[in-house]
Structure formats: C-alpha cells, structure tokens
C-alpha distance (Angstrom), angle and dihedral (degrees) to the residues before:
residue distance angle dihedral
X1 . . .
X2 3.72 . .
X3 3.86 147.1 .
X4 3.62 122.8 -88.9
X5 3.77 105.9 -175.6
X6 3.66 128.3 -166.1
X7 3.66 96.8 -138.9
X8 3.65 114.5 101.1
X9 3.65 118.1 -101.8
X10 4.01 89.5 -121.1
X11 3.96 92.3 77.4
X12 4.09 75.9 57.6
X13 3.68 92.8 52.8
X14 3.57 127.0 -53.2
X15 3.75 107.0 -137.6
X16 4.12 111.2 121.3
X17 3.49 119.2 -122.8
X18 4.00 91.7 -157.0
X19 4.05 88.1 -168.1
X20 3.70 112.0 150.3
X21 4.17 102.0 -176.2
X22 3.80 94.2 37.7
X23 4.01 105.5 83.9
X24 3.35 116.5 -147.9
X25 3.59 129.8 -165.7
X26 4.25 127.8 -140.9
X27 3.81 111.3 -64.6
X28 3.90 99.5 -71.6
X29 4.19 136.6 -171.2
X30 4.07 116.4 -176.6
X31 3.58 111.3 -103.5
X32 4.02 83.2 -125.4
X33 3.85 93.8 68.8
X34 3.97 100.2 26.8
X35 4.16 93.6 93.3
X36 4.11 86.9 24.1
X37 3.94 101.3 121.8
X38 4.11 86.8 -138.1
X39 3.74 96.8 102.3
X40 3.93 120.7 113.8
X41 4.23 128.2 178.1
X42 3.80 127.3 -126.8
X43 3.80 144.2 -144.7
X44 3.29 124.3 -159.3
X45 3.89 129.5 -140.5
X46 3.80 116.9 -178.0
X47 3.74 105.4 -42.1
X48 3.68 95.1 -25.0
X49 3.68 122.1 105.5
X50 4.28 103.7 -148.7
X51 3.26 117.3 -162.0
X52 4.29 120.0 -126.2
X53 3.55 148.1 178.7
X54 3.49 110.5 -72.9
X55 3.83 96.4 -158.8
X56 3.97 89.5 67.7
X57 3.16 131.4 60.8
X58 3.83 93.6 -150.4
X59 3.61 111.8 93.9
X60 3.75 110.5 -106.2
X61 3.62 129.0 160.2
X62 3.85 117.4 -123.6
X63 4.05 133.5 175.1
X64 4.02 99.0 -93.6
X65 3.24 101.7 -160.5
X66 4.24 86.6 67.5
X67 3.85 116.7 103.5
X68 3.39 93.7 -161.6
X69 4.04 92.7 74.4
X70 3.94 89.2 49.8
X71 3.34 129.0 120.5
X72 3.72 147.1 -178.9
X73 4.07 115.7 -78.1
X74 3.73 92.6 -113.4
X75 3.66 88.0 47.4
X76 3.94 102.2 56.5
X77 4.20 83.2 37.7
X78 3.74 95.7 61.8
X79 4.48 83.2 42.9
X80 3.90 81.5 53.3
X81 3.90 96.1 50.8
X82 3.72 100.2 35.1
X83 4.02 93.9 52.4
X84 3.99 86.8 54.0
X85 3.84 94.1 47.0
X86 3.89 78.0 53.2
X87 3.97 115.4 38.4
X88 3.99 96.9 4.6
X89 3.30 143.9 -115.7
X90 3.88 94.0 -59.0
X91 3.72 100.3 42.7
X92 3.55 99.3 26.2
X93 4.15 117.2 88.5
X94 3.59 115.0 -72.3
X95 3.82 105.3 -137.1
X96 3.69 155.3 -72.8
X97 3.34 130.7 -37.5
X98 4.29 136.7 -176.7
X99 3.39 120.2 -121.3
X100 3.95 108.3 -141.8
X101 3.50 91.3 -177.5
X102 3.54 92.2 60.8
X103 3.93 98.3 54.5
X104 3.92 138.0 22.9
X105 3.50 92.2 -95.8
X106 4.16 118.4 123.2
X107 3.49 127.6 -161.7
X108 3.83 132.7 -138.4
X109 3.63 108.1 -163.2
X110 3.73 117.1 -168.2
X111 3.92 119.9 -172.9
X112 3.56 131.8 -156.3
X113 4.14 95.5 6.4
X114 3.91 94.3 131.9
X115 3.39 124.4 78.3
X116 3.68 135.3 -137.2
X117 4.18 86.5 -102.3
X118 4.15 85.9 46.5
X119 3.36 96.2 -103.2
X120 3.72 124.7 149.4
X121 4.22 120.7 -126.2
X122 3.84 114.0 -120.2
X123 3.56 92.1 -104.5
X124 3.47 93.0 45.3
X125 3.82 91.0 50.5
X126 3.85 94.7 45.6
X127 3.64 88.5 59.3
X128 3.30 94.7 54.0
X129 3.81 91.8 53.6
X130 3.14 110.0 43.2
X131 4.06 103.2 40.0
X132 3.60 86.5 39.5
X133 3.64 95.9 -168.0
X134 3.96 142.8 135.1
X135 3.97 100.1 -49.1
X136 3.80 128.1 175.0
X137 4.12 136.9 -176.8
X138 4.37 101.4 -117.0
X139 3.48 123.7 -136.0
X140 3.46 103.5 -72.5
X141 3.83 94.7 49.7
X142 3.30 95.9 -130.0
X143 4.00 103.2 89.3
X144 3.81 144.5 45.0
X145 3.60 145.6 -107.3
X146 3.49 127.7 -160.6
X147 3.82 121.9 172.6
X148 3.88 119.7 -162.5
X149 3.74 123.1 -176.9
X150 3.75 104.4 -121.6
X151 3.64 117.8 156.2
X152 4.25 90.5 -170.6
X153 3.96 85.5 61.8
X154 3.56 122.3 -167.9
X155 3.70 123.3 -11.3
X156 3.91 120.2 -113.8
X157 3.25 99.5 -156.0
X158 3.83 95.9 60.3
X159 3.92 121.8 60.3
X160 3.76 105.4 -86.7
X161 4.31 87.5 -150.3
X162 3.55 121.3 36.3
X163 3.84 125.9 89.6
X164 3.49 88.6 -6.6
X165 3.56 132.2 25.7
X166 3.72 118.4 -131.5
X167 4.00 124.4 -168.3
X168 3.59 136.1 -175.3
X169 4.13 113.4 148.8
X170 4.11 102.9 33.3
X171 3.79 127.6 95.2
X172 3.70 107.8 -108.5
X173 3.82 120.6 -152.5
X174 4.15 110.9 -124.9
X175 3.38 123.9 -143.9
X176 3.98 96.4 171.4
X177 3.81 90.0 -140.1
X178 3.44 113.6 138.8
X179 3.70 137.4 -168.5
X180 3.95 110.7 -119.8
X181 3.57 89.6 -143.9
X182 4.05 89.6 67.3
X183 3.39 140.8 71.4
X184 4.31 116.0 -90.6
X185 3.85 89.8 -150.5
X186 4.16 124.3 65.3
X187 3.27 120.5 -119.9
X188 3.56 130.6 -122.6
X189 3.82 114.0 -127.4
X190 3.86 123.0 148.6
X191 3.68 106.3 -155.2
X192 4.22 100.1 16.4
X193 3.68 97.6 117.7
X194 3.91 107.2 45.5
X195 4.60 76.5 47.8
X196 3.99 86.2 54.3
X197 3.94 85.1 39.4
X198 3.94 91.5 50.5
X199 3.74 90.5 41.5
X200 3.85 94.2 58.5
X201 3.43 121.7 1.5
X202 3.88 127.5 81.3
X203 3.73 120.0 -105.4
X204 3.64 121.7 -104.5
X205 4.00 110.9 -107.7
X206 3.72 99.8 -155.2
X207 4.06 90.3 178.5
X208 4.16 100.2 41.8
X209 3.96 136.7 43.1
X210 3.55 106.4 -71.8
X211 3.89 97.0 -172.4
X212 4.22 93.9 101.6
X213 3.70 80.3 79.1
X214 4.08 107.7 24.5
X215 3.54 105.1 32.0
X216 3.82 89.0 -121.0
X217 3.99 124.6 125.1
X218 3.39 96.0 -137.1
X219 3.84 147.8 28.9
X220 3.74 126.2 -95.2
X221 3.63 107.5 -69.2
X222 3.79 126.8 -116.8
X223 3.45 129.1 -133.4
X224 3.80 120.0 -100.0
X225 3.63 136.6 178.2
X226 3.81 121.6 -112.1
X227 3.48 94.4 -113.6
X228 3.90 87.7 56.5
X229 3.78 94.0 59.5
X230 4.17 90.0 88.6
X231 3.68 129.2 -144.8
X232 3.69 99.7 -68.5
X233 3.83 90.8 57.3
X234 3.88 99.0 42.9
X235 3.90 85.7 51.9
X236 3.70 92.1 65.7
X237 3.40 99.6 37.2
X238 4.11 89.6 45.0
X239 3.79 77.4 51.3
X240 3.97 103.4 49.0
X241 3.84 91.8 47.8
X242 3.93 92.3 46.4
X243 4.03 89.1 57.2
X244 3.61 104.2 16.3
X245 3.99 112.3 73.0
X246 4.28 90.1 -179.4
X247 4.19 90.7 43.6
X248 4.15 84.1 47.8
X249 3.40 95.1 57.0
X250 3.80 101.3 35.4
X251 3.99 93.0 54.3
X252 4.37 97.2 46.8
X253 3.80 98.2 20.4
X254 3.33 107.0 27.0
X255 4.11 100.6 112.6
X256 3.56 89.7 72.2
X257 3.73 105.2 18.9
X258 3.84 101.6 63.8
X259 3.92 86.6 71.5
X260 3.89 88.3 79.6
X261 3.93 152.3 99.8
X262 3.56 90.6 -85.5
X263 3.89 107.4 54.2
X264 3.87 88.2 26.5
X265 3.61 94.3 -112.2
X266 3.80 89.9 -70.2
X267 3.81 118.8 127.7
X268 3.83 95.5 -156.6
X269 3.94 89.7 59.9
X270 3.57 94.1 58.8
X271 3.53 86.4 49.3
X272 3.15 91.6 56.7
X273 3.77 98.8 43.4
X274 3.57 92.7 51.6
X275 3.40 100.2 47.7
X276 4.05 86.6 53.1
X277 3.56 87.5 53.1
X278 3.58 97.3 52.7
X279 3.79 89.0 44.6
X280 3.96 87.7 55.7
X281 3.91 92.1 49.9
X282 3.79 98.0 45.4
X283 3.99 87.4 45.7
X284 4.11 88.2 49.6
X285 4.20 87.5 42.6
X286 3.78 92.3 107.6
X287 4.13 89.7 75.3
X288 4.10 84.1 77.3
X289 3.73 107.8 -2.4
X290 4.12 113.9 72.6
X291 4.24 88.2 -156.0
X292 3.61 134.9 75.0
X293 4.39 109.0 -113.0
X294 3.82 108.1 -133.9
X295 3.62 126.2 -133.2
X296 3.85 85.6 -110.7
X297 3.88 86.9 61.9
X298 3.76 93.1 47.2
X299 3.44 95.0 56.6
X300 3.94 89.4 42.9
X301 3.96 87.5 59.2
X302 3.74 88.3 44.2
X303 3.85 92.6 56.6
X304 4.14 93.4 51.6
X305 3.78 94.5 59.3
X306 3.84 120.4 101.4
X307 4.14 86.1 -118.0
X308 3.71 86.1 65.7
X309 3.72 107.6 42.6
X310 4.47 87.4 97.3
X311 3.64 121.5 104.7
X312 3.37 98.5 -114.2
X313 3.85 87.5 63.2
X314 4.26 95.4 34.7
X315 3.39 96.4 44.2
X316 3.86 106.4 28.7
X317 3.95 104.4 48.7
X318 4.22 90.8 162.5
X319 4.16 72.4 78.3
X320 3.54 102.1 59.8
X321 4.11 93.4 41.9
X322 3.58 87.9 57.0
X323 3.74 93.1 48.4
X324 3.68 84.9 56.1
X325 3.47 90.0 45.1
X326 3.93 88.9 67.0
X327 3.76 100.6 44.2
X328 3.74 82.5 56.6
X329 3.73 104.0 57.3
C-alpha cells in the first residue's frame, strides 16, 4: 500500500518531467515513511537545492543530513505550502526532501538513464526489475530513485559512486513520481545495496591510488592526530590562520561557525570553502616549504580542523576526496 495525496505534486517540486513513454502514477509517498519523522524542506539558490527547517516557513539553512530537524511528511508539506502562501513561489521553499540519515532507508541514484523519447537504459531498466522497490523520476527528469530499506547501508569497502550511486546519510530531494512499472512500497532487504555495490562498483583500494576508477589523486584519507601532521603541515596551516581570517575560523571554530552569514548556514559550503583554501595554501607552499604537499596531505590537514571533526567527515573519508575532487576541477 501507498499514499496517493491530493495535493499537487508542484508543492513537491515543480520541475516537469515532460516524459511521454515513462508512466507515471499520482504523486505517491510509501505508507512506511508517510508518519516517519525523517522528512526535511528545501530552498533553492541558483541550481543548488539547500536544505531547511521544515518546522518554519522562513527559509533557513540547516545541516540535512541531521535527524533531529526531521519531521513527518505531512509536516514539512504544510512548511512547503505555508512559506509560498507567504513569500511565493520564487522565494518561498522549494520542496520536500528525505532524510536518509534519519531512517534505514538507502538510496540508489541513477543519472542520465532516460532518454530524450522517455525511455529507460538497460541498466536503468534492470534495476528497476529486479529490486523492484519504491522508484521515482528526480528533479531533472532525467534520472532515478530507488529507495531500499537496508539497515547494513552502504558497503565501505566498495566505491560508494561509480557505476552506480549509492546513498545512505544525505538529504534527498522527493519528487513522489513514480514509475508504474515499480513497486509503490520499499522493500525490505538487509544487505541489497553493498550486493548492487559489489556487483558494479569498483572496490575501494585503501593502500594504492584509487583515481583510475574515481577520478581522485589519492586514496581515502585516514585519520590523524594534529600532532601527527609534522612541521611542514603546521607551517601552512600556522600560516593560513595568521593571514586568512575565514581559513582561521573554519579550522578551530568551524563546528559551530559554518552555521553562519558567510557559508549560508550550509555545512557542505564550508567544506567546500575550506578545502579550497587549503588547496590554495598547499599550492602557494613553495614560499617557505622547499617540497611539493600531496593531495594525500591536503586532505590530512583538512581532516584536523574543527570543521572536520563530524562523522560524516571521520568516518566517511570517500566524502572528503570528493570534496577535493571539486576544488580541483
């Protein structure tokens, strides 16, 4: 069994699919997550989907991946339609979004399986089959969702991005669009995603380069202890906080101070910003350092700073490397 609501899907998000072969059903949630408080709101700002408090209706940018700002589905709906009664369509939030963090749901997220004629790829469509489980078009209505209930999560030893893209701490925006040809209820299979994981992604080489298959220049970073950083390393960060106010702040306040003007309240920005900064530094390291810092090392200093002392940095380093993938581009 599953919802069908009578609200239209563009309080959900408003982007068309404009698929004609794909058959979609009315705007649907899974009776399992409906009263689930592991809902969450967004705002959007460009391209960027922000996540926000879903018990206001004031745009405010929170850390997504946090269960304790979750709510129920109707909750963070009623958020969604009061704060465009208020502010608008365009400055009001922009939708609802699942908290994976929150629950034991995973998601596989498969982009650019749909064709211009709305046609699903083969891998795509053997997905669909054979998990048979909840699956939606995203927001751009060109890719797939497909949530499975697996309390093991994703598998560490196996490439969380690569053919297939595996998620199980992340908000993920919900468009309630589902594909006729799948089930409207998510299945329960312990185990299901670290299989698909096995099945088609690379595995993680925690001793070797692993960028042949991630794009990366290094391997997942360990953590270290400050004091393990070495002389080289404290230079430039000694440096960077002497005459950098933002890198300062990031690296021994940045647990608390990323929630703030300057990052827009959103935790991933600092990240980013940070890691950029530290990029810069490194690159600049010849001024007082007579060798060349890896990208190893950079993500090393990265992982000392206040900003980086959360779990989803500590304990999932495949984050950080592609965070550093990004400032590198």
């Amino acid at each position: 069994m599953s919802t069908c609501t009578s609200l239209t899907p563009s309080i959900v998000d408003d982007e068309p699919v404009g698929l004609d072969t794909i058959q979609e059903g009315r705007f649907t949630v899974p009776d399992s997550l409906e009263d689930e408080a592991c809902w969450i709101v967004y705002t959007r700002k460009g391209d960027d989907k922000i996540p926000s408090d879903p018990r206001s209706p004031v745009p405010s940018y929170v850390d997504g991946t946090d269960p304790d700002y979750c709510v129920t589905f109707g909750e963070a709906l009623d958020t969604v339609a009061e704060s465009r009664r208020r502010f608008g369509h365009d400055d009001g939030l922009g939708g609802v979004g699942l908290c994976l963090g929150a629950t034991d749901v995973c998601a596989i997220d498969l982009d650019d399986v749909i064709d211009e004629d709305g046609e699903l790829d083969e891998l795509a469509a053997d997905l669909v089959d054979d998990i048979d489980s909840f699956t939606e078009v995203s927001p751009g209505g060109r890719g797939l969702h497909i949530l499975v209930r697996d309390e093991q999560g994703v598998d560490d030893d196996h490439l969380q991005k690569d053919v297939i893209e595996c998620y199980d701490e992340r908000m993920m925006t919900f468009t309630g669009r589902t594909l006729r040809r799948a089930s409207r209820e998510i299945v329960n299979c312990p185990g299901l995603v670290g299989a698909y994981q096995s099945l088609y992604n690379g595995e993680r080489d925690t001793d070797g380069d692993e960028s042949a298959e991630t794009g990366s220049t290094s391997a997942p970073t360990e953590r270290t202890s400050r004091g393990e950083l070495g002389d080289v390393l404290e230079d430039i960060v000694d440096t960077a906080c002497e005459y950098d106010g933002d890198f300062e702040v990031l690296w021994n306040r940045g647990s608390t101070a990323w929630d703030s003007v300057t990052w827009n309240h959103d935790r991933s920005r600092a990240d980013m910003s940070l890691a950029s900064k530290i990029h810069w530094w490194c690159q600049e390291s010849d001024a007082f350092a007579e060798e060349e810092i890896s990208r190893s090392e950079m993500e090393r200093i990265f992982l000392e700073s206040d900003l980086a002392q959360r779990d989803k940095c500590q304990d999932r380093t495949d984050y950080v490397s592609r965070t550093f993938d990004k400032v590198q581009r």
